[in-house]
DOTI-497939 format. One line per 8 residues: number of its first residue (from 1); for each residue x, y, z of C-alpha. Coordinates in Angstrom, 1 decimal. Example, Ala and Ser with C-alpha at 12.3 -4.5 7.8 and 13.67 -1.06 7.14 Angstrom:
BEGIN
1) 12.3:-4.5:7.8; 13.7:-1.1:7.1 .
This chain:
BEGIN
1) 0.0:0.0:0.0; 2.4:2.7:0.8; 1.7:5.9:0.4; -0.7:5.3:-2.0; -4.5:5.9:-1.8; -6.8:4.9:1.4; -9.5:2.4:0.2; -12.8:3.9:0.9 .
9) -14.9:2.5:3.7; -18.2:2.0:1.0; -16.1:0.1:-1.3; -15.2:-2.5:1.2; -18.5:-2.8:2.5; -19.4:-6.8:1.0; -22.7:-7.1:-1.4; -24.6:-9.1:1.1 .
17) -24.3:-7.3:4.0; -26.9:-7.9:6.3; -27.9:-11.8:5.3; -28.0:-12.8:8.6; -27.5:-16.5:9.2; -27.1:-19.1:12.5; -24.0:-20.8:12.8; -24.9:-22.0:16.2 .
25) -26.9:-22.5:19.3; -27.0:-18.4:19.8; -24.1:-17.6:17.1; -25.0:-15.5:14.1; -22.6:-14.7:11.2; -23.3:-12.1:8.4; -20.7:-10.7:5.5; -19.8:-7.4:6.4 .
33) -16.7:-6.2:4.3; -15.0:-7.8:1.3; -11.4:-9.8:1.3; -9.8:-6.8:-0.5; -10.8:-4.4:2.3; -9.9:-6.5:5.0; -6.6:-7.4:3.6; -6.4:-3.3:2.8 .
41) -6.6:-3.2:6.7; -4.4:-5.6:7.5; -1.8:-3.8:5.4; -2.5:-0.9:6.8; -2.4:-1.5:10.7; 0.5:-3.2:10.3; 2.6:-0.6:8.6; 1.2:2.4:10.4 .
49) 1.0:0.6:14.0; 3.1:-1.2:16.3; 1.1:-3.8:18.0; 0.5:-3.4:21.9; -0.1:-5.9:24.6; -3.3:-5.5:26.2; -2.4:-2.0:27.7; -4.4:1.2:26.9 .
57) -7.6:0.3:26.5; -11.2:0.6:28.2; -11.2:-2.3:30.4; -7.3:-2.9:31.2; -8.5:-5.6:34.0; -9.5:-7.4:31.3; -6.7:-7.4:29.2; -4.4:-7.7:32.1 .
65) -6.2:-11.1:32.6; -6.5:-12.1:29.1; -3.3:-10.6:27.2; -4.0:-10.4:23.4; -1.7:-8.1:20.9; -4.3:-5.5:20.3; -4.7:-2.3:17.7; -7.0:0.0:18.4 .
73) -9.6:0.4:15.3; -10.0:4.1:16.1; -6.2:4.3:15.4; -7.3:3.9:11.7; -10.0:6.6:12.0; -11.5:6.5:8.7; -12.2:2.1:9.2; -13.3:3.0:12.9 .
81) -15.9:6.2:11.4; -17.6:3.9:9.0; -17.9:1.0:11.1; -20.1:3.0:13.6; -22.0:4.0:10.9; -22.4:0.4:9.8; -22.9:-0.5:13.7; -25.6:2.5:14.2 .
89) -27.4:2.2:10.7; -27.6:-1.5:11.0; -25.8:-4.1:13.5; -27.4:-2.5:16.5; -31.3:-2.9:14.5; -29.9:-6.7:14.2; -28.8:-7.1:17.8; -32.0:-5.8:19.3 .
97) -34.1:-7.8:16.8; -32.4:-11.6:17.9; -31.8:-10.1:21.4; -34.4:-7.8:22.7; -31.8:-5.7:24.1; -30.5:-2.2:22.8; -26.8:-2.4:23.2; -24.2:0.4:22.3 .
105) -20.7:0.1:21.1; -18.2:-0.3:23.3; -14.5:-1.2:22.0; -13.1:-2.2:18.7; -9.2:-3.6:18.5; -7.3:-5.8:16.0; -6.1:-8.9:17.3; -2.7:-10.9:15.7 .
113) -1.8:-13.7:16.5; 1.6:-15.0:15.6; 4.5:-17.9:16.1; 6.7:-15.9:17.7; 4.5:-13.6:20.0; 1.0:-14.8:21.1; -0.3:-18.1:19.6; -3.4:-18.7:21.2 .
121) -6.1:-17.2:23.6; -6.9:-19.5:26.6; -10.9:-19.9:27.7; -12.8:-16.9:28.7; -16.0:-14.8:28.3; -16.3:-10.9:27.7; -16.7:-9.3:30.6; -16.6:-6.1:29.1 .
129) -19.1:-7.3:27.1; -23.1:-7.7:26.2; -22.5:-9.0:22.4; -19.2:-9.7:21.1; -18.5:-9.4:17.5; -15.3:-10.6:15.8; -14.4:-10.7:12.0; -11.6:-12.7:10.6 .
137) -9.5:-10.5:8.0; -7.0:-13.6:6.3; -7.0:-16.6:5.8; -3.1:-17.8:5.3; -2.6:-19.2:8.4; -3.1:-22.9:10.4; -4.5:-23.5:13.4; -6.0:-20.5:15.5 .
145) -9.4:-20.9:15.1; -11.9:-19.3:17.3; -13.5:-22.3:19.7; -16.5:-22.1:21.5; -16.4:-24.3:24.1; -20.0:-25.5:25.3; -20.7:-25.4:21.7; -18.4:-27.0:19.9 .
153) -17.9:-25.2:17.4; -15.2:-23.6:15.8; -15.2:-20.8:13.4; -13.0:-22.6:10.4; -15.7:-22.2:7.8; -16.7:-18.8:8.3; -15.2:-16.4:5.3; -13.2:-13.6:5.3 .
161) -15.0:-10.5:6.1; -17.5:-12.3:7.8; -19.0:-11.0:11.2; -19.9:-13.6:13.9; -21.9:-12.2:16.7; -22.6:-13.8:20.2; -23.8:-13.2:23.3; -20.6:-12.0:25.8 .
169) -21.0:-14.7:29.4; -20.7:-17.9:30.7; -23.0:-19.6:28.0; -20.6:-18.6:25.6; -17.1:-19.6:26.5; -14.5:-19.0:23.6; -11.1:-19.4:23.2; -8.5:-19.0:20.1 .
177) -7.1:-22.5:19.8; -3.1:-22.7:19.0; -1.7:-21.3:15.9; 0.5:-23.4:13.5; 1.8:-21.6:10.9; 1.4:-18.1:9.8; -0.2:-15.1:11.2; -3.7:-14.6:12.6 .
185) -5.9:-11.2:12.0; -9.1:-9.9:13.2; -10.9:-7.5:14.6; -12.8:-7.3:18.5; -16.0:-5.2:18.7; -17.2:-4.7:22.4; -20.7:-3.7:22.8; -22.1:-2.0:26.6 .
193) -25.7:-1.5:28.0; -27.6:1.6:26.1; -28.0:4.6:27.7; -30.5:7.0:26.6; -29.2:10.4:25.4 .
């Protein structure tokens, strides 16, 4: 990418966006961007960003109890902007309609998981959390699947640019099972109880 131009958020948006579908007992998956963009924002967070270790952010408890190697999204302002607009024009509608609950966002950060850093993500839930959201940008990599433990269910067949939404506790215990070759990206979005304005 270089210095070249910045991909525009509309453009990576994928053709079926909103085809919600179950992938599970209580996990949903719908397209949201297209390959191109998410490798677009791979490229991009990786040369414009050094990857932290779960300092910084909105609930450092958390991340001091379950490190990842996190990017802020709003560190790429122009992904982050038109992701709320996509989360406020559309995912919230969704999330109310299977949930009954009106949820706001919360936190957004890239995740990368690689064999010489952080290779997997041991069992946990969101505590930060009422609906987690996570998206896989590549797929050149082994191993490093998300897991969901009561489930069984791993996310392996879910496509690039793919959103899978879940409730956040104890029914949904996930994990990030051990990579094997290559490197790992996607993105983490956080949603919190609505308040009225």
């Amino acid at each position: 990418m270089g210095d070249g131009p910045k991909m525009k958020y509309r453009d990576g948006l994928h053709k079926d966006i909103g085809k919600v579908e179950s992938a599970g007992p209580e996990i949903f998956v719908m397209p949201l961007w297209t390959e191109e963009y998410c490798a677009y924002i791979v490229e991009r967070v990786e040369q414009e960003h050094a990857f932290h270790r779960g300092e910084g952010y909105a609930s450092p408890s958390e991340h001091k109890a379950i490190k990842t190697t996190d990017v802020k999204l709003s560190d790429l302002p122009d992904v982050f902007g038109g992701y709320m607009r996509t989360y406020n024009n559309l995912l919230r509608k969704i999330i109310k309609k299977i949930w009954l609950v009106s949820v706001d966002h919360a936190d957004a950060f890239f995740t990368r998981y690689t064999m010489d850093s952080q290779i997997q993500l041991l069992p946990h839930i969101d505590q930060s959390s009422i609906v987690s959201m996570t998206i896989k940008l590549n797929r050149d990599y082994e191993g490093g699947e998300l897991h969901f433990v009561r489930q069984k269910l791993v996310n392996d067949k879910v496509p690039v640019g793919y959103l899978t939404f879940f409730p956040s506790g104890c029914t949904h215990v996930h994990e990030v099972l051990p990579l094997k070759r290559g490197k790992r990206y996607a993105i983490t979005f956080w949603t919190k109880p609505h308040v009225p304005a």
